[in-house]
C-alpha positions in Angstrom: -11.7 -7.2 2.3 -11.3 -4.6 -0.4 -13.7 -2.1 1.6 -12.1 -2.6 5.0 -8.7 -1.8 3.3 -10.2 1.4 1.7 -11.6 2.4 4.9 -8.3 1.4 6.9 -6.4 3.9 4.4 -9.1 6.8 4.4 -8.7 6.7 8.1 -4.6 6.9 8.1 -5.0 9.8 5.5 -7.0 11.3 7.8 -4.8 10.8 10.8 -2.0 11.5 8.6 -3.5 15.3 7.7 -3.9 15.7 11.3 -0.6 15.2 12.1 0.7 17.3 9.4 -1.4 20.3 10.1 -0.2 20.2 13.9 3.3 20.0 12.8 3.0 23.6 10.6 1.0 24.8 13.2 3.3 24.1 15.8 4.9 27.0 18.0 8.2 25.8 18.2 10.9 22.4 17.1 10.0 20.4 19.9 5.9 20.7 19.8 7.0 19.9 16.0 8.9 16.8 16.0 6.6 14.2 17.3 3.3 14.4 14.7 6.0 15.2 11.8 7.7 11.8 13.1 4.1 10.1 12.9 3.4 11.3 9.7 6.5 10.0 8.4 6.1 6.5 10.2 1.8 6.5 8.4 4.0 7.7 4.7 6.3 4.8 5.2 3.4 2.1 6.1 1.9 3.1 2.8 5.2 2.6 1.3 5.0 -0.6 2.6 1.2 -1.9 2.3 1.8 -0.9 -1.7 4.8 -3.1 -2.1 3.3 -6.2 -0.7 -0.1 -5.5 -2.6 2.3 -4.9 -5.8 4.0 -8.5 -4.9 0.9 -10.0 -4.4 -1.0 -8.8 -7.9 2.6 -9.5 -9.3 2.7 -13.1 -8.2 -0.8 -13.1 -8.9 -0.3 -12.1 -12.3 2.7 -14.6 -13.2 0.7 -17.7 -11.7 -2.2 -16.8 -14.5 0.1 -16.3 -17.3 1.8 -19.5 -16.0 -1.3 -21.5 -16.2 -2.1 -19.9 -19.8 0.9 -21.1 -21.1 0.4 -24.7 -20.2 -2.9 -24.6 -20.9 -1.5 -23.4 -24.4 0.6 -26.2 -24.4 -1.3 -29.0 -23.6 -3.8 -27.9 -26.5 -0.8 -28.0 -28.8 0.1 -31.5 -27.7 -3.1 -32.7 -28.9 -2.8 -31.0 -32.6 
């Protein structure tokens, strides 16, 4: 999953550098305004994926310490 995710983002970067370059290279507003739009919709989709993959480890994160601390607490009980 982890490779398909890396791949996924290399390819947007790359799409993304595409449509950046076309957008300085552009002759005039017009020719400019639809990759520069694009580019800003791939930025915000990576705003995105890296909140809900910060969530997720978050979550992650705070189920394991949950389960430490009862695990801590249970071997207390039996002292």
């Amino acid at each position: 999953m982890r490779k398909k995710v890396q791949e996924a983002l290399h390819q947007d970067f790359n799409r993304w550098s595409e449509l950046v370059d076309r957008a300085a290279h552009a002759d005039n507003e017009f020719e400019r305004e639809k990759p520069a739009l694009a580019a800003a919709e791939l930025e915000m989709k990576w705003i995105r994926t890296a909140a809900e993959d910060w969530r997720t480890l978050h979550d992650q994160w705070c189920e394991r310490i949950d389960r430490a601390r009862a695990s801590l607490k249970s071997q207390y009980a039996l002292l």
